[in-house]
BALO-755414 format. One record per atom (N, C-alpha, C): residue in three letters; y, z, x. Coordinates in steps of 0.05 Angstrom, whole numbers, plus 5000, padded with zeros to 4 digits. Each point is the difference from the previous one (the first is absolute). Layout:
ALAYZX
...
//
This chain:
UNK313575759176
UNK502549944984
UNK499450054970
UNK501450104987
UNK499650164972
UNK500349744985
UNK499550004975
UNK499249754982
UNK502650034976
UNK502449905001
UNK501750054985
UNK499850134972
UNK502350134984
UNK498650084976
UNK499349814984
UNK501749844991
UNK500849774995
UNK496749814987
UNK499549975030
UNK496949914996
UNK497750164991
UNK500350155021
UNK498350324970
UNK500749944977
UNK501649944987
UNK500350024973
UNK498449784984
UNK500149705021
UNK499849814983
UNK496649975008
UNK499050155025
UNK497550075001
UNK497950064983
UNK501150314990
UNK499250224978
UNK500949854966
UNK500549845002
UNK500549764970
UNK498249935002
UNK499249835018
UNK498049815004
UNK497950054998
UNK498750265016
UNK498050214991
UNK499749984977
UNK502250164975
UNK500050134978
UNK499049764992
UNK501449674997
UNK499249864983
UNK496949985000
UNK499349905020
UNK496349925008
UNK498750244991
UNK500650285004
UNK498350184994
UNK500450114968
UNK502149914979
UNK500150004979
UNK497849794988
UNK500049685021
UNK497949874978
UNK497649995013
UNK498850175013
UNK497250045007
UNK499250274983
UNK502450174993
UNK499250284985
UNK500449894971
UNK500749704988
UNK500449994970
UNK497649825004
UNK497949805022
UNK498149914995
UNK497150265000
UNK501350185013
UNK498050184996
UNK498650134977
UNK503050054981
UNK499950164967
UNK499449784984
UNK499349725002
UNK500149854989
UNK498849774996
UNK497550105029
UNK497949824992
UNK497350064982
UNK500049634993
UNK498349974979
UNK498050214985
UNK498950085030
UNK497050145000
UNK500850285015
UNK500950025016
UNK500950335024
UNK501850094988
UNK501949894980
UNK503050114998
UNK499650224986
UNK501850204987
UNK500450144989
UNK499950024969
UNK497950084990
UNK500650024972
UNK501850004983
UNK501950165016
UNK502550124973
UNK501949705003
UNK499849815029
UNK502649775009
UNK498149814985
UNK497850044996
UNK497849694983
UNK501850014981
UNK499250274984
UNK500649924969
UNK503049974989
UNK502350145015
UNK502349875009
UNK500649785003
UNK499549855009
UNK500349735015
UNK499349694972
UNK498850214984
UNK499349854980
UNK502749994986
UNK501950175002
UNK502149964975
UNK503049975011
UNK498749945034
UNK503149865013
UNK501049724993
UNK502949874999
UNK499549745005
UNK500549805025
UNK498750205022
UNK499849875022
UNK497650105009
UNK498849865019
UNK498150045020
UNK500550175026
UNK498950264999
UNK500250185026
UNK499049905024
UNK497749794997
UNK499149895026
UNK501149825008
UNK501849804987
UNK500849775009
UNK502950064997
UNK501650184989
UNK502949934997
UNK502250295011
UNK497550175015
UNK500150225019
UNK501049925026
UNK501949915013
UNK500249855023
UNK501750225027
UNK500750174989
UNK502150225013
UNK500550254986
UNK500850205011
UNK500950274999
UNK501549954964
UNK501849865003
UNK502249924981
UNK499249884981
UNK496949894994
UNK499249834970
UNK498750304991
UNK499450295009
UNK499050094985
UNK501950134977
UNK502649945002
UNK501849974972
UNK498949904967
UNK497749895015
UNK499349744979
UNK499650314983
UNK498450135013
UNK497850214983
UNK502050164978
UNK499250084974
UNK501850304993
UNK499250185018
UNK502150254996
UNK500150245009
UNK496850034999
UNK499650265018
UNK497450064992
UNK500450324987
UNK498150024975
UNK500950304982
UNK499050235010
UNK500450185003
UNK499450275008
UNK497450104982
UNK499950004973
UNK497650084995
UNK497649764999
UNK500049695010
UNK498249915002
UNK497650105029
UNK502050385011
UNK498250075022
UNK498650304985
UNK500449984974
UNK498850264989
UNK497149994987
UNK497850145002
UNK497949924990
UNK498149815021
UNK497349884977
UNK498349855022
UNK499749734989
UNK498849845003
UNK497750055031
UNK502149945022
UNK499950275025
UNK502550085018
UNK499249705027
UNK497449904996
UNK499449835017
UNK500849774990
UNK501549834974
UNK501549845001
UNK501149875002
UNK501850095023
UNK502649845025
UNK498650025019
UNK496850085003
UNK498849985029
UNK499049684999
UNK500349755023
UNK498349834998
UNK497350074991
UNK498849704991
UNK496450184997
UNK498949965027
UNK501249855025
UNK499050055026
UNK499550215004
UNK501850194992
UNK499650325017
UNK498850184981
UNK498649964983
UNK500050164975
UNK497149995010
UNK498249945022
UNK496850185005
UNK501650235020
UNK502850045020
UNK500050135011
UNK500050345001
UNK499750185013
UNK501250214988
UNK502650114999
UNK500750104973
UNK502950064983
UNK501250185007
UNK502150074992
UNK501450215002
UNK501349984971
UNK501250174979
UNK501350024983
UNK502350205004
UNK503349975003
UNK501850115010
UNK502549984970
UNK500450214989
UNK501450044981
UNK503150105009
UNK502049914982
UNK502350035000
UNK501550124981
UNK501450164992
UNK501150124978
UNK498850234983
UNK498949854973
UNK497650104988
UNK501650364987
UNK502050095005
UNK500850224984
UNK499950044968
UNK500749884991
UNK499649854970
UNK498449835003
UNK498149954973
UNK499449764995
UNK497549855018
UNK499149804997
UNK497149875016
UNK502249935035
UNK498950125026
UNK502049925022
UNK498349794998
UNK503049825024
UNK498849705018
UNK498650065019
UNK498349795000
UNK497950025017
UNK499949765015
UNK498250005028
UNK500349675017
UNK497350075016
UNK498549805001
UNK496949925014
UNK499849955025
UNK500750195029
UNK499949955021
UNK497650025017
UNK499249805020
UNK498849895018
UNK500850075032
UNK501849955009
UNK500550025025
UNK504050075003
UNK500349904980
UNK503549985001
UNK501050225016
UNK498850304991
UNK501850225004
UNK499550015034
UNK497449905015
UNK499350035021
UNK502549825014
UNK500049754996
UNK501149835008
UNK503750135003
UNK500150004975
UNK503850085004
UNK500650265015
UNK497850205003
UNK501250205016
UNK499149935032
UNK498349765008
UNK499049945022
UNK502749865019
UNK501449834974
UNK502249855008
UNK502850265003
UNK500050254987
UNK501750104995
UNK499650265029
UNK497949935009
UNK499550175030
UNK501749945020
UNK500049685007
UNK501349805017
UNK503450154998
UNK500650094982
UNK503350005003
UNK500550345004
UNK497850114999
UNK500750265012
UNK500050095038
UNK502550135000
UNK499450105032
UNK498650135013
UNK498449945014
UNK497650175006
UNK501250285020
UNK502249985004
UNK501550225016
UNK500050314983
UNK500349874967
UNK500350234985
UNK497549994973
UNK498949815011
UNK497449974981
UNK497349955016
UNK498750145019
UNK498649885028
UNK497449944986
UNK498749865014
UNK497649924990
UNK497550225006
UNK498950064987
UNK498150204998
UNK500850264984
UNK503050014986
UNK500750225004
UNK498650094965
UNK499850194994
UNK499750154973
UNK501249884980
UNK499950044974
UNK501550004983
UNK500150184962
UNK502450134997
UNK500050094977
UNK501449764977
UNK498350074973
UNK500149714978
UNK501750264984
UNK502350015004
UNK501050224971
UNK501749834978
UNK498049864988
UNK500649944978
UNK497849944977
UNK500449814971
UNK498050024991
UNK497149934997
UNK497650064997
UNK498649975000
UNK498249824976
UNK497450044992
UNK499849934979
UNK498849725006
UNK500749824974
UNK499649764989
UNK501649735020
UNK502350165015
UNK502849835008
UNK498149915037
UNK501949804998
UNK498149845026
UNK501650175031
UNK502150014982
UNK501550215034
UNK498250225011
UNK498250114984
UNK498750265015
UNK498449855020
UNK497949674992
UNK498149975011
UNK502049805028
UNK502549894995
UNK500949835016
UNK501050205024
UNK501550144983
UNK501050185035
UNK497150075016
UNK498450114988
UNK497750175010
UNK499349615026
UNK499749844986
UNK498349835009
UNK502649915032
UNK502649984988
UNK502049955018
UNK499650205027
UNK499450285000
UNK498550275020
UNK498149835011
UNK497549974994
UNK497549825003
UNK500249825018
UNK501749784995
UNK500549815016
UNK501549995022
UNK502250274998
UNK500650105024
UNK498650155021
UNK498150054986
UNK497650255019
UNK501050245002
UNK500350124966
UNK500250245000
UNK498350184975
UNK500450174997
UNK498750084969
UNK502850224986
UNK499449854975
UNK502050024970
UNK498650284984
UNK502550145009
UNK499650214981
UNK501750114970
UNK499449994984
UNK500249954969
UNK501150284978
UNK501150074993
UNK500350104985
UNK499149844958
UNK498950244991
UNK500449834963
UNK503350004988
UNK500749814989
UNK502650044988
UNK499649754969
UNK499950094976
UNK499749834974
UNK503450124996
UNK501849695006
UNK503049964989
UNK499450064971
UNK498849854987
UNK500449994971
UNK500050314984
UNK497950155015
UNK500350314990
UNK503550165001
UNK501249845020
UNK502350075015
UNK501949814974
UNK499549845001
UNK503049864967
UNK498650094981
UNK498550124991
UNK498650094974
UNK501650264999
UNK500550165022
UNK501150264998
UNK502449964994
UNK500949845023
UNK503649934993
UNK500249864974
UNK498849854984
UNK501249954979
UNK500050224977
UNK497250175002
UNK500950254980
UNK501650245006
UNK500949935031
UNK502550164994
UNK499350255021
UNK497649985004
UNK498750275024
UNK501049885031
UNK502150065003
UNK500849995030
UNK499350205012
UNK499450244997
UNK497950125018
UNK497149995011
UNK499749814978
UNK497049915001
UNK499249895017
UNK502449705003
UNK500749825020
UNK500550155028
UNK501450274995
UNK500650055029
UNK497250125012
UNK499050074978
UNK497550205008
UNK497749705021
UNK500149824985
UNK498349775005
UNK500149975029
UNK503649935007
UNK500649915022
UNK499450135021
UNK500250264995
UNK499250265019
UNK497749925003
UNK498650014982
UNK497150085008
UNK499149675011
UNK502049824999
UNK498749705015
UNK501450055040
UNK501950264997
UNK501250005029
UNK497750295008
UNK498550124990
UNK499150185007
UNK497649855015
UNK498749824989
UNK497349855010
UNK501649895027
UNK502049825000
UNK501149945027
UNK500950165019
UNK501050204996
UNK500250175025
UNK497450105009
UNK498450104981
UNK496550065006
UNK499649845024
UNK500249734993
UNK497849855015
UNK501449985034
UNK503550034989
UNK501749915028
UNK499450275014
UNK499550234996
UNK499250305017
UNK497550035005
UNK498049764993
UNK497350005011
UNK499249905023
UNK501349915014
UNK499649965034
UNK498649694997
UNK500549864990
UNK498949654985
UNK501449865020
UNK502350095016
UNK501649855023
UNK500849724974
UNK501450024981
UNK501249814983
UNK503650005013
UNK499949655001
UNK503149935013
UNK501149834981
UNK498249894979
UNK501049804989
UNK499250034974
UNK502849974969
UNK499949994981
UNK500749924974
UNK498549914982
UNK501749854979
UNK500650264980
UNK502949924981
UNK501250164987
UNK502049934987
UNK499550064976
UNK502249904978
UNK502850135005
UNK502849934996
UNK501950125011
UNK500150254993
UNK499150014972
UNK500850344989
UNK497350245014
UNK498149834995
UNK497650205023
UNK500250065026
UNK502149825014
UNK501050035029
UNK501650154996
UNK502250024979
UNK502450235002
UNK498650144998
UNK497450124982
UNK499450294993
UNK498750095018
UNK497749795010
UNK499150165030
UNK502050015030
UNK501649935002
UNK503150045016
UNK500950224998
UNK500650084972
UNK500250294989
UNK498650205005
UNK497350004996
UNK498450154995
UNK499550125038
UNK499949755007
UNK499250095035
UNK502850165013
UNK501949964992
UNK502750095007
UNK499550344980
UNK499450054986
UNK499750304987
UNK498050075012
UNK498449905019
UNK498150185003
UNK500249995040
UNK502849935008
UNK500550005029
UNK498949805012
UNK499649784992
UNK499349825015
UNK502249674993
UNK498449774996
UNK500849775008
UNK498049784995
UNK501049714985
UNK497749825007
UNK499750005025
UNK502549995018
UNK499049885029
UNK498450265020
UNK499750244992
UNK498650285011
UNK497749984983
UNK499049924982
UNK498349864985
UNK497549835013
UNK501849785014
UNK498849735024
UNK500149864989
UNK502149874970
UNK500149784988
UNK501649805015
UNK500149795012
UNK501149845012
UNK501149734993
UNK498450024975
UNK500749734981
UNK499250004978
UNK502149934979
UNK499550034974
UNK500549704975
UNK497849964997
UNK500049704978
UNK500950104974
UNK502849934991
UNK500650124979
UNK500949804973
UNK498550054969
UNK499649804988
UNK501650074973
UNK502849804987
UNK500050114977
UNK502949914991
UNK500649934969
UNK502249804998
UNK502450315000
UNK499050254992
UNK502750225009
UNK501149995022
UNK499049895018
UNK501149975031
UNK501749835009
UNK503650114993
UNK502249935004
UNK501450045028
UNK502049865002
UNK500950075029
UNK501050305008
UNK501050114973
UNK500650165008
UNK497650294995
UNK498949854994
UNK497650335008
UNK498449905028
UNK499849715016
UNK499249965013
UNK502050155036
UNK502050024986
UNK503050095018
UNK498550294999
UNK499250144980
UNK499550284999
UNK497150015019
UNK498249844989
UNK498150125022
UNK499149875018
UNK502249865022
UNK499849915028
UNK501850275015
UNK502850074983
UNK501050205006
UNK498650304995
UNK499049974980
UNK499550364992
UNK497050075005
UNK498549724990
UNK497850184999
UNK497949865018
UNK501449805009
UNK497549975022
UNK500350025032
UNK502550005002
UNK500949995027
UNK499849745018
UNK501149985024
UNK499949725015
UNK497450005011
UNK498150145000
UNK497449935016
UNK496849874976
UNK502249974973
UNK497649964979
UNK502149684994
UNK497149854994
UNK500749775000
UNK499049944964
UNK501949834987
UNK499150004965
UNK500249685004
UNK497349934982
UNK500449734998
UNK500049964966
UNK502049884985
UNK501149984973
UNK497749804994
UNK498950004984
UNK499049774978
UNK500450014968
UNK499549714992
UNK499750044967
UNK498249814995
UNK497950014985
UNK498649844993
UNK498550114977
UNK497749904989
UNK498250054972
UNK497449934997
UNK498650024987
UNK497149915000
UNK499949694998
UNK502149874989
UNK499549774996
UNK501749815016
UNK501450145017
UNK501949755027
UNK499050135017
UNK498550155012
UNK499250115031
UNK502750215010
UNK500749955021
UNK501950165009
UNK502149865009
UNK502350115003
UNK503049765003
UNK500850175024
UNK499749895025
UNK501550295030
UNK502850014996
UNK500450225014
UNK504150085002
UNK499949975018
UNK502749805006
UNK501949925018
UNK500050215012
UNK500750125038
UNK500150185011
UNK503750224984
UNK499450214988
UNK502450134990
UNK502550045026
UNK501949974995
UNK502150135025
UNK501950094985
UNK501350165014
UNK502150204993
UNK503049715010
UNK499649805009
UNK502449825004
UNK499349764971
UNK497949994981
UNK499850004974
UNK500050134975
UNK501150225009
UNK500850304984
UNK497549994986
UNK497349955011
UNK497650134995
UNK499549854977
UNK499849814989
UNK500149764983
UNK496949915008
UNK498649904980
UNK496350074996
UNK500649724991
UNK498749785014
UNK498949764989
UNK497649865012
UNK498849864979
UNK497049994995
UNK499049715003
UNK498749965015
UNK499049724998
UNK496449994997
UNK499249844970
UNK498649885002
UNK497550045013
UNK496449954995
UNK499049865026
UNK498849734993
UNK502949834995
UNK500249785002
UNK497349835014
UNK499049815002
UNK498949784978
UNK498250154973
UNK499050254998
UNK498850194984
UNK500950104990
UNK502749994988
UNK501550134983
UNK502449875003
UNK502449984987
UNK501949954997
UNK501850194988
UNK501650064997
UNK502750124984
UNK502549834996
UNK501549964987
UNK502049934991
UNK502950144978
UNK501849965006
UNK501750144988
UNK501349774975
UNK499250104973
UNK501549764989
UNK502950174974
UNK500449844995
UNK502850044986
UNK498650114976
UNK501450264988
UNK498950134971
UNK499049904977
UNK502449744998
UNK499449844978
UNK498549715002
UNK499549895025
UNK497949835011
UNK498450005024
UNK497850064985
UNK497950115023
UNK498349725005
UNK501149834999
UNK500049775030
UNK501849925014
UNK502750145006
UNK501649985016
UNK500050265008
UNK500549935029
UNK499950305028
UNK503249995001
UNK501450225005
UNK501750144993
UNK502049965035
UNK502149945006
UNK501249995028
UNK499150205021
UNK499749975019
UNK499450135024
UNK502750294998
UNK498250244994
UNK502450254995
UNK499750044971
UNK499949804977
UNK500350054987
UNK498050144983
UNK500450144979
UNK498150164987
UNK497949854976
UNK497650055002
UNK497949874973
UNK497350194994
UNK498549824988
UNK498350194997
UNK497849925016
UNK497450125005
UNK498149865024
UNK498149924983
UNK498949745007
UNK498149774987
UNK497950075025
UNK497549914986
UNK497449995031
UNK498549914994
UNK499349835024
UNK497249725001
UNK498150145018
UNK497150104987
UNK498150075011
UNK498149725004
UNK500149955020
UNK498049725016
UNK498550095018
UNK497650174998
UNK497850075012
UNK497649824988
UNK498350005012
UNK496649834998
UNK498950194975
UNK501350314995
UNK499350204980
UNK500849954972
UNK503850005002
UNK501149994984
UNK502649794993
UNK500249814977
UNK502549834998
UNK501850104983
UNK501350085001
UNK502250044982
UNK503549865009
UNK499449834985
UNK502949834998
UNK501650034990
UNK502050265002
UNK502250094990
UNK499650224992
UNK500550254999
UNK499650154988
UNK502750264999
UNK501250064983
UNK502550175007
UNK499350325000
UNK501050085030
UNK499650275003
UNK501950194984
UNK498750255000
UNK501850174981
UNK502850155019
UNK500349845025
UNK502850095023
UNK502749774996
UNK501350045009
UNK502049775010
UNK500950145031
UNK501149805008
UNK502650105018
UNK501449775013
UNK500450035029
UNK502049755009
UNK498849745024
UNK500949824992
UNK498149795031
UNK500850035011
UNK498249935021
UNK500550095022
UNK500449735023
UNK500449875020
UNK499049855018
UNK497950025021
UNK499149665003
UNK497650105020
UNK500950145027
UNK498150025013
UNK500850105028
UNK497350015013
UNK500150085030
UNK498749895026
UNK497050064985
UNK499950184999
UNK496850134998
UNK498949944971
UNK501649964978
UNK498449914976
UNK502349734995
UNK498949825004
UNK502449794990
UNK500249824978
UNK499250144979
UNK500349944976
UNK502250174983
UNK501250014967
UNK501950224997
UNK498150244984
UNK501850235009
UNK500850254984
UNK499750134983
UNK499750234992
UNK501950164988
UNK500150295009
UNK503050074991
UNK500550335012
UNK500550114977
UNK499950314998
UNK500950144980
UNK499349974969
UNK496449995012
UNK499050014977
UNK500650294980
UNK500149964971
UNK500450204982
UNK498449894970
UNK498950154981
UNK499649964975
UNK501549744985
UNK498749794985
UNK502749814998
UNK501250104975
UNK502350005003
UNK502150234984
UNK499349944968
UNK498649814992
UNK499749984963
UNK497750274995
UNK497549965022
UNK497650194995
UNK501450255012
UNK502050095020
UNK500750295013
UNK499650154985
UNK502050054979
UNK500250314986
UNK497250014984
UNK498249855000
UNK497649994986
UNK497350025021
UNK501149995019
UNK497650125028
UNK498850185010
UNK498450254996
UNK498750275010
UNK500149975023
UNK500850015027
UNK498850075017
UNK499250335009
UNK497549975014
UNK499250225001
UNK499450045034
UNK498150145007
UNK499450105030
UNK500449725014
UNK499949884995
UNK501349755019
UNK503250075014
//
């Protein structure tokens, strides 16, 4: 007998609360805690260990600032528990200016371990291959997909791709440069897909999936004559209606796309299964007790915005790695409600949040 939603809901609270104050005793103790939450904690006027009691007191905190992730020492927000282990350093942005940076341990293993579970093994089989066509570098996605292959029992095959070379071009204005880039990032992927690697399974930014969609269609073929069978596809351009375009155009009914959005610093958020009786409508949940999302109202970002209605997206990173209590993403879009399989809320139709848009590069993403 299925467990109503109802109680799922008030389940997955209950979770969030307890595992919010075991992840704020973690950043916060005396001696293990986190450097950067010690010397913080000095200029609150409350107590994080004692007045932390639920999901909902971490209001108490301010926002957290975007460049307090730029520069070092990048091991900072790591407890000093984990700080003999070995590191990972995974950068974000960084086109201009010193990028953000974050001190990972196990996280990236962990969220794509959890983010296995919700794929179908019908169109994602276990053992099967996999192509990483996206960026490489500094960013934790090259080593997470690769590791997400791994744990399936397969081996990750890689293409190089530096985004930032790619908005460097587009901002001075060389759009051929950019196209030249993109080519030559779909030229290494078809390489590897015509090398007999038996690859079924792939991650791919929406615009690198259109171009290699393209590219295999000019040259008489097909992802699915290809043997792509399933495609993990990552990226806030991914609207319903380009999602309408390539279930229809470019992938056909025998390729299965699983939507995500996520970042170096919330893990990954899964998509709701897409249907054509939701006019292909993309919404995102969370991997709730380890992340949170929230939609709050433009002008108060401690109030969440009505169920449908539109805000911008707030995020609580509560890993054993990383705390961050509040922090506002550079998207908005609309809440969403819970439902069976993630029963916490929403959001769909993520986009740029419209103050930063006309001020946004995107590039090969």
């Amino acid at each position: 007998m299925s467990i109503p939603l109802e109680q799922r809901i008030t389940e997955a609270r209950k979770r969030l609360d307890e595992h919010t104050v075991r992840t704020v005793h973690k950043h916060f103790h005396p001696e293990d805690g986190a450097p950067f939450w010690l010397e913080k904690a000095k200029t609150y006027n409350f107590n994080p260990l004692t007045d932390v009691k639920c999901f909902d007191d971490l209001k108490k905190f301010p926002l957290f600032e975007d460049d307090w992730l730029r520069g070092g020492p990048v091991d900072r927000f790591l407890p000093k528990s984990l700080h003999g282990e070995p590191r990972f350093v995974f950068e974000t942005g960084g086109t201009t200016g010193i990028p953000k940076s974050r001190c990972v341990v196990r996280d990236h293993w962990i969220d794509y371990e959890l983010f296995s579970e919700t794929l179908p093994d019908k169109y994602f089989p276990k053992g099967a291959n996999w192509l990483m066509l996206g960026p490489s570098g500094p960013r934790r996605l090259r080593l997470a997909i690769e590791h997400l292959c791994q744990f399936r029992g397969g081996i990750c095959f890689c293409i190089d791709l530096d985004p930032r070379w790619v908005v460097k071009l587009i901002k001075k204005g060389d759009i051929a440069g950019a196209k030249a880039y993109a080519d030559h990032a779909i030229d290494q992927a078809t390489t590897i897909l015509s090398a007999g690697h038996d690859i079924k399974c792939a991650f791919a930014t929406p615009k690198l999936l259109e171009a290699l969609c393209l590219r295999l269609v000019d040259n008489g073929s097909s992802i699915e004559e290809a043997g792509l069978t399933g495609i993990f596809c990552g990226g806030t351009e991914m609207t319903a209606q380009w999602m309408r375009f390539a279930k229809e155009e470019l992938l056909g009914d025998n390729v299965y796309i699983a939507p995500t959005y996520g970042n170096t610093l919330m893990g990954l958020a899964c998509g709701k299964p897409v249907s054509k009786e939701e006019n292909y409508k993309i919404s995102y949940y969370a991997p709730q007790p380890r992340a949170v999302t929230e939609i709050v109202d433009f002008k108060d970002y401690n109030k969440t915005v009505e169920y449908g209605g539109t805000g911008r997206v707030k995020l609580y990173t509560l890993t054993d790695e990383l705390f961050i209590p509040g922090f506002m993403e550079r998207d908005e879009g609309e809440r969403e409600r819970p439902y069976e399989q993630f029963p916490w809320e929403g959001v769909s139709g993520t986009r740029p949040f419209h103050e930063f848009a006309k001020t946004t590069t995107v590039g090969v993403y």
